[in-house]
C-alpha positions as CSV (number, residue, x, y, z in Angstrom):
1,X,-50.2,64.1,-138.9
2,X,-47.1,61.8,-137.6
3,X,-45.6,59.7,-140.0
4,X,-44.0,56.4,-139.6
5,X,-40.1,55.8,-140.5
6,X,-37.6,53.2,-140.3
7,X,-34.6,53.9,-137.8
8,X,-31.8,52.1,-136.0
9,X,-33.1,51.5,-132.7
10,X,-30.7,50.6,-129.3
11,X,-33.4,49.1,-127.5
12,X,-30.7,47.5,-124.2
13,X,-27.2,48.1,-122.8
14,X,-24.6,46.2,-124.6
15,X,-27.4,44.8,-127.5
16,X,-27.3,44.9,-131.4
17,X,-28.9,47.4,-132.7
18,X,-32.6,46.5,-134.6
19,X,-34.3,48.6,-137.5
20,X,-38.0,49.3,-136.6
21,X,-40.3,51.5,-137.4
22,X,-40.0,55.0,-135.6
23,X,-43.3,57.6,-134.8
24,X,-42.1,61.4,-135.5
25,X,-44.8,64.0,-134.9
26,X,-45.5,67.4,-136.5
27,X,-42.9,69.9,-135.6
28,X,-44.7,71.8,-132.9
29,X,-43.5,75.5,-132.2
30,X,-39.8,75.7,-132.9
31,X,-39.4,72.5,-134.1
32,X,-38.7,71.2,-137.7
33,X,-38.8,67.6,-139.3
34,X,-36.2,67.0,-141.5
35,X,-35.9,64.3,-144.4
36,X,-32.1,62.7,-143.6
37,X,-30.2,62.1,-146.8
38,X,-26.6,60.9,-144.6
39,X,-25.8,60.3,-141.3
40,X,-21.8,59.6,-140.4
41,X,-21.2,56.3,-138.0
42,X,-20.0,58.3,-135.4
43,X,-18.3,56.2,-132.3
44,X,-20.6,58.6,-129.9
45,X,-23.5,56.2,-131.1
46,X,-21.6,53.4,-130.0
47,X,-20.9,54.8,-126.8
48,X,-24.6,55.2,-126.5
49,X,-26.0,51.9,-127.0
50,X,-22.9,50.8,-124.8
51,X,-24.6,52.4,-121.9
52,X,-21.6,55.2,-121.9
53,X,-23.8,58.2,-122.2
54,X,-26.9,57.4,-119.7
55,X,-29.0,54.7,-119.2
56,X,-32.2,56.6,-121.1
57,X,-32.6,53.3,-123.3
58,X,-33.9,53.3,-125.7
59,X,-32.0,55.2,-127.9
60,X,-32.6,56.4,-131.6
61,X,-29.0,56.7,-132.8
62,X,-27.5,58.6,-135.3
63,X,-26.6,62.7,-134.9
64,X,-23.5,63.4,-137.3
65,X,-26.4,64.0,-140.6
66,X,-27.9,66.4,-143.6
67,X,-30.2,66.5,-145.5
68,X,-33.4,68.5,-146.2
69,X,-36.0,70.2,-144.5
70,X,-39.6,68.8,-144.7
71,X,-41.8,70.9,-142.4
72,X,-41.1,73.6,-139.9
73,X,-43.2,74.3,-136.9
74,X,-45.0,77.9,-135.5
75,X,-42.1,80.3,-134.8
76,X,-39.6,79.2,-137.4
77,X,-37.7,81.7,-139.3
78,X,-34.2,80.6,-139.6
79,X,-35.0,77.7,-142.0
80,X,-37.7,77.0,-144.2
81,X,-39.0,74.1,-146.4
82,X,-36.7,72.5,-148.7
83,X,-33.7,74.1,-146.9
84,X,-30.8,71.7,-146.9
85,X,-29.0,71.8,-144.2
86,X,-26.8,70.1,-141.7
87,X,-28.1,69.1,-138.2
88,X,-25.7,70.3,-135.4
89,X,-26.4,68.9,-131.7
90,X,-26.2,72.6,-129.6
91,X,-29.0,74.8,-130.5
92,X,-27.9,78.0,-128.5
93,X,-30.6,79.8,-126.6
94,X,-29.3,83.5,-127.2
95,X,-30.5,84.5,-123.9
96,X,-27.8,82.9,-121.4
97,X,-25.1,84.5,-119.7
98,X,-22.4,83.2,-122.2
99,X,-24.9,84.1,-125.2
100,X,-25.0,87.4,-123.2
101,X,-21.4,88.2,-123.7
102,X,-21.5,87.6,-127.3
103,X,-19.7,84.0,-127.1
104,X,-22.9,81.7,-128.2
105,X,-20.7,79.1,-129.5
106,X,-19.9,78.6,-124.8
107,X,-23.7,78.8,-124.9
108,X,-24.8,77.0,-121.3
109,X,-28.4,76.4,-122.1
110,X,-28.5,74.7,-125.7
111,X,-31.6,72.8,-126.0
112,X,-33.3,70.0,-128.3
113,X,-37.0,69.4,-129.5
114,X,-39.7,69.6,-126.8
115,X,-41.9,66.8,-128.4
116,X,-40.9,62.9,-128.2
117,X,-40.4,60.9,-131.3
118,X,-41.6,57.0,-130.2
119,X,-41.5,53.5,-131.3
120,X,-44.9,52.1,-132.8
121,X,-46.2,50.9,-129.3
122,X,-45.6,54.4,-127.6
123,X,-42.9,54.0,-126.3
124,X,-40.7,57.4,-125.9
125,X,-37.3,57.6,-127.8
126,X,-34.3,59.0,-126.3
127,X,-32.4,60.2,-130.0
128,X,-28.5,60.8,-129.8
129,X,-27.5,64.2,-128.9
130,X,-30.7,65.3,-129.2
131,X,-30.9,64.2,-133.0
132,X,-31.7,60.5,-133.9
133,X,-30.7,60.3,-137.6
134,X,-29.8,56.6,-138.2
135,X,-33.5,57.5,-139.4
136,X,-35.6,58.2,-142.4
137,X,-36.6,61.7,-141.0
138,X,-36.3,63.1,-137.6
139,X,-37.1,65.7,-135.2
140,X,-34.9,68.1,-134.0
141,X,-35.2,71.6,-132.6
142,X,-34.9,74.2,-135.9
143,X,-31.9,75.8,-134.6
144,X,-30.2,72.3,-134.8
145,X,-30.6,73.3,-138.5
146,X,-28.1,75.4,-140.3
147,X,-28.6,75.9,-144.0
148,X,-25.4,75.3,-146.5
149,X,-24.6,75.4,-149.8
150,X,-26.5,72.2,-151.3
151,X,-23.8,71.5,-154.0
152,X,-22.1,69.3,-151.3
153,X,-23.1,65.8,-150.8
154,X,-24.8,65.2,-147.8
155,X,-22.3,61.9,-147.3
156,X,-19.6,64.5,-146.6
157,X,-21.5,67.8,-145.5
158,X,-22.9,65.5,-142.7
159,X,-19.8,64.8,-141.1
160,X,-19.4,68.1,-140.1
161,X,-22.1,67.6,-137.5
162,X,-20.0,66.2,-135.0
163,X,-16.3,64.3,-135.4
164,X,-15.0,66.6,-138.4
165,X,-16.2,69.8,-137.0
166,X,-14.7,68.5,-133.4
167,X,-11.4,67.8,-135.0
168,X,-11.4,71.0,-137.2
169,X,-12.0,73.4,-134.3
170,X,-10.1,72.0,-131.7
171,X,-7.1,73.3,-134.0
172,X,-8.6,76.7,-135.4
173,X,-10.9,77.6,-132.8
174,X,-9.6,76.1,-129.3
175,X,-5.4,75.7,-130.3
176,X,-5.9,79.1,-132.2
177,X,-3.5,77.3,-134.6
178,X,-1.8,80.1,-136.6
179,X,0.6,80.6,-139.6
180,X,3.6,79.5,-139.2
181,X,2.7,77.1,-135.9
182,X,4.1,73.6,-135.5
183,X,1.5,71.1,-134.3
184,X,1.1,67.8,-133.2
185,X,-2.0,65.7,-133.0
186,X,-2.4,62.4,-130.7
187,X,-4.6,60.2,-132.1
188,X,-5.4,59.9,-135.9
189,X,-9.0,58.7,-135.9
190,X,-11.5,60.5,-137.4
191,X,-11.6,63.3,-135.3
192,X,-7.9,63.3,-135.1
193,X,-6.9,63.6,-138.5
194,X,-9.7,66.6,-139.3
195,X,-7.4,68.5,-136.3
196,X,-4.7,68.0,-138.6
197,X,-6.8,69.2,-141.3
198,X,-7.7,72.4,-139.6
199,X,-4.0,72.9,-138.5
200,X,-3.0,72.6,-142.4
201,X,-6.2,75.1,-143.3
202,X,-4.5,77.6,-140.2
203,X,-1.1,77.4,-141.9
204,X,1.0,75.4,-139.9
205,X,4.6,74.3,-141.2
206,X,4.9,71.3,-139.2
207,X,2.2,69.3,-138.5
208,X,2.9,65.5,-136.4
209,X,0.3,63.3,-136.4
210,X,0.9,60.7,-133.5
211,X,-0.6,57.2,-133.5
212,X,-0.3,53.7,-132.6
213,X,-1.6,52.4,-136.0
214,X,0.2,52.5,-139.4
215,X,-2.4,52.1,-141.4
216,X,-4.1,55.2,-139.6
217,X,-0.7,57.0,-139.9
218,X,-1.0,56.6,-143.3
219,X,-4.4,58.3,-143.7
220,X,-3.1,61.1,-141.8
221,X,-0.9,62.1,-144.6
222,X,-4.1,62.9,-147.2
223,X,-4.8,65.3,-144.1
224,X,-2.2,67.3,-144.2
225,X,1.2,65.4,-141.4
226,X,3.8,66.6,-142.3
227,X,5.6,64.0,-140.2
228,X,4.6,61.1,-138.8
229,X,5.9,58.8,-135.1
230,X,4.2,55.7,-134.3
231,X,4.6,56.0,-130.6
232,X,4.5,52.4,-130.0
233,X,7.7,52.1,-131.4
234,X,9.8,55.5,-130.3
235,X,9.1,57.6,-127.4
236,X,6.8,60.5,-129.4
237,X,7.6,63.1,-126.9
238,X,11.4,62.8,-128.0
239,X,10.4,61.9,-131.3
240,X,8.4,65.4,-131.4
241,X,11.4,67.3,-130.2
242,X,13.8,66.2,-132.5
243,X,11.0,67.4,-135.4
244,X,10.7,70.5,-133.4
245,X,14.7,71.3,-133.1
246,X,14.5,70.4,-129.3
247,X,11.7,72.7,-128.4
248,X,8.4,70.7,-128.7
249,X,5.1,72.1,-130.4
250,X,3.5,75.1,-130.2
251,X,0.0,73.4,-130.2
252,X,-0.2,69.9,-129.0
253,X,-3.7,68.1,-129.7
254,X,-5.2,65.3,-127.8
255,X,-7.9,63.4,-129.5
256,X,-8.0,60.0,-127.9
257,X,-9.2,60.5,-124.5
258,X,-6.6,58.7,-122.7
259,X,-4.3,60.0,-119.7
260,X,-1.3,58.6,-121.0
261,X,-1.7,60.9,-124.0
262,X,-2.8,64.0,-122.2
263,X,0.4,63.3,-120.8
264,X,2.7,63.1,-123.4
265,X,0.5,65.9,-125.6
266,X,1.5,68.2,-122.2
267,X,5.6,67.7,-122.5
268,X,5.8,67.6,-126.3
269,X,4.5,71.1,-126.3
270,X,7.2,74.2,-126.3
271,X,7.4,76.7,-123.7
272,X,4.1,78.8,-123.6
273,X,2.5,76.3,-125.6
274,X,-1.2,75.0,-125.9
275,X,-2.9,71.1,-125.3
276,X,-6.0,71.2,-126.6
277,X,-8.2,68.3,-125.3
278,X,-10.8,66.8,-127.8
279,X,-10.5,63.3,-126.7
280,X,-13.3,62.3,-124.6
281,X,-12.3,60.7,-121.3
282,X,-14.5,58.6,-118.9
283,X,-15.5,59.8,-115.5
284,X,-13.1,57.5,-113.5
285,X,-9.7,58.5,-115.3
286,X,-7.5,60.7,-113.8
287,X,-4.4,63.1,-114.7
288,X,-1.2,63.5,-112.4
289,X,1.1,66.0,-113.5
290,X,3.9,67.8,-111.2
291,X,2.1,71.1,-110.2
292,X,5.8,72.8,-110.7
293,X,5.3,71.5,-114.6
294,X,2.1,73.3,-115.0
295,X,3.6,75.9,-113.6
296,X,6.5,76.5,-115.0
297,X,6.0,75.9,-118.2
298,X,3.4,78.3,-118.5
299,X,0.9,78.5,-121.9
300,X,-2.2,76.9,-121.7
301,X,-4.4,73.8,-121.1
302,X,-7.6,73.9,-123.0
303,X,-10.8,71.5,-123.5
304,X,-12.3,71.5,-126.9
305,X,-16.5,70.7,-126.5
306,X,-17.5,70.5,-130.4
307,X,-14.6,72.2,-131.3
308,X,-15.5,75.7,-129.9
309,X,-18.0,75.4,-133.0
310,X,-21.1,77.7,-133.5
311,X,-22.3,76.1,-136.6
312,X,-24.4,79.4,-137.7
313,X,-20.5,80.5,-138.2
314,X,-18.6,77.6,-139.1
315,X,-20.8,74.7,-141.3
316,X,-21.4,77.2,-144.4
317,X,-17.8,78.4,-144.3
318,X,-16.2,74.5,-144.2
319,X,-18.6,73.8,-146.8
320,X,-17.3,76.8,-149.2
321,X,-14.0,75.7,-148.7
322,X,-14.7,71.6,-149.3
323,X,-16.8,73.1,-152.4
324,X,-13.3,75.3,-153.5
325,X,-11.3,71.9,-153.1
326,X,-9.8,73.2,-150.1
327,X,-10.7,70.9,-147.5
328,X,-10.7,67.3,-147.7
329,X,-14.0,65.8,-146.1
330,X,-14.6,63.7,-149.1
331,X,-11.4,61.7,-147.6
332,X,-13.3,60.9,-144.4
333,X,-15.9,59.1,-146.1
334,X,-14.4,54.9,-146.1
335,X,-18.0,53.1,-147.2
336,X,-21.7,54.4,-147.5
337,X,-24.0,51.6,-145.9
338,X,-27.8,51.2,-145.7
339,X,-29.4,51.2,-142.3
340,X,-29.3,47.6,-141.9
341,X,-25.4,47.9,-142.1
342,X,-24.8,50.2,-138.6
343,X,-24.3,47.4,-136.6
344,X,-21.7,45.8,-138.9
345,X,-20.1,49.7,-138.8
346,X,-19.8,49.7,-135.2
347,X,-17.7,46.6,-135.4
348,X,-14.9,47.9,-138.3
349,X,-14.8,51.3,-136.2
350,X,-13.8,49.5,-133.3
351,X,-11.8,47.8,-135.0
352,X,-9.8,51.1,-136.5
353,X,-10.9,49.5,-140.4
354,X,-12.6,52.7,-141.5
355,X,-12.4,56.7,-140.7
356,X,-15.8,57.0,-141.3
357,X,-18.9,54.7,-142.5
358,X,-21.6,56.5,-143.3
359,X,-25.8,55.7,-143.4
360,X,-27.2,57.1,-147.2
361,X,-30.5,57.0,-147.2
């Protein structure tokens, strides 16, 4: 029969967030309810109780989470009770054209859970990316669930839901980063500085991390700069060069969102190099580049949705190598907080005080 949970609620545009109880029914056919143990402070939330995302208020927040798997509905067969696992917002269909062509992780048609969780009164709950975690339990479609090694704590396995796993693939999946490649990365926020992480995992020998922000600049040397420019004090597109003995970066990463970096992340690349865009814009910004640039400089402009991630692939693996002290997710975590606490969160990550705060529940 439903339960009853506490979750952090957006319930208007613009308006603090409240903690109130939250309705989540049985997991109908292909759907599973799981128990959350973390959930990351991710600034996607913030964008939707901002009204950035849609309008759909209102909004169960929270999506970057693990934890453990309580019941499974009709159907299920990729997870099972007491699976711990680590929620990912595209649950690929297998049947689309991309799926097709054996590239699931372009899948067109990835899909949520088909029942509503609601607030006590009825009222139908819109949760974030399909997910709503900023919750007790929740529930999600079971192929939102991939299953990992449980000897990682969920306040770190979580973050590879969303921002880590963005960061990390935008350099090994989308840049292809390879051995030997020199990288630069605009924009050392959480998302930014796991790109640099996944160019260090690729084997990178020069890795840049760009940023307006000391203090960030700082905390992108635990994640693997090699150098680092402050580009409001030197031009970083010369600055890159001269790292790069005149010749820019063979993989140039954008993780702000802003035109003025795509812009710069487009010259400091070399000849034949790659921008990889992970930075998410709004609808009303625009690029202007000289066509004869594009051109003639040849290589590649790419978009990086989730990293290029298909967690089936990609969760398990990261874990293995966080779990092998390999990887450094536990360097992401700044503060765990209690529910109550997410507002206060959304303040200090605007803010740029913390990489990561992070719901334990």
């Amino acid at each position: 029969m439903p339960q009853t949970v506490k979750g952090v609620v957006a319930m208007a545009k613009g308006e603090p967030v409240t903690v109130t109880d939250i309705v989540i029914p049985d997991p109908g056919p292909g759907e599973a309810v799981v128990a959350i143990q973390a959930c990351g402070v991710c600034h996607t939330d913030l964008h939707y109780r901002e009204g950035g995302i849609n309008d759909e208020f209102p909004f169960l927040l929270g999506h970057e989470a693990a934890g453990t798997v309580e019941s499974v509905g009709e159907g299920v067969t990729d997870v099972a009770v007491g699976d711990y696992v680590i929620l990912n917002w595209r649950a690929v269909c297998g049947q689309c054209r991309s799926c097709a062509k054996g590239k699931p992780q372009y899948c067109f048609a990835t899909h949520n859970a088909t029942q509503k969780m609601t607030l006590a009164d009825g009222t139908e709950l819109s949760p974030a990316l399909g997910i709503g975690a900023f919750c007790e339990k929740t529930l999600v479609a079971a192929g939102q669930c991939t299953k990992v090694d449980e000897a990682a704590p969920p306040e770190v396995a979580g973050l590879l839901g969303c921002g880590v796993m963005a960061g990390i693939g935008a350099a090994m999946n989308t840049g292809n980063v390879g051995r030997g490649d020199t990288v630069a990365v605009f924009g050392c926020g959480g998302v930014g500085n796991a790109a640099l992480e996944g160019a260090r995992l690729a084997g990178a020998r020069t890795i840049i991390a760009v940023d307006i922000d000391d203090q960030k600049l700082e905390w992108a040397k635990d994640f693997g700069a090699t150098h680092t420019v402050n580009s409001s004090q030197v031009d970083a597109v010369e600055a890159i060069r001269e790292l790069t003995d005149g010749n820019g970066v063979d993989v140039a990463i954008e993780a702000v969102g802003l035109p003025q970096t795509y812009e710069q992340a487009f010259y400091a690349r070399d000849l034949a190099g790659t921008v990889v865009l992970v930075g998410v814009p709004n609808p009303e910004m625009k690029v202007e580049l000289p066509f004869i640039e594009i051109f003639g400089r040849g290589g590649a402009l790419k978009s990086s949705w989730y990293g290029d991630c298909l967690p089936s692939r990609d969760f398990p693996m990261l874990i293995d190598l966080y779990l092998q002290g390999r990887l450094n997710l536990g360097g992401f975590v700044s503060e765990t907080i209690d529910l109550d606490a997410v507002e206060e969160a959304f303040h200090k990550m605007h803010n740029g005080e913390v990489l990561r705060s992070v719901v334990t529940l």
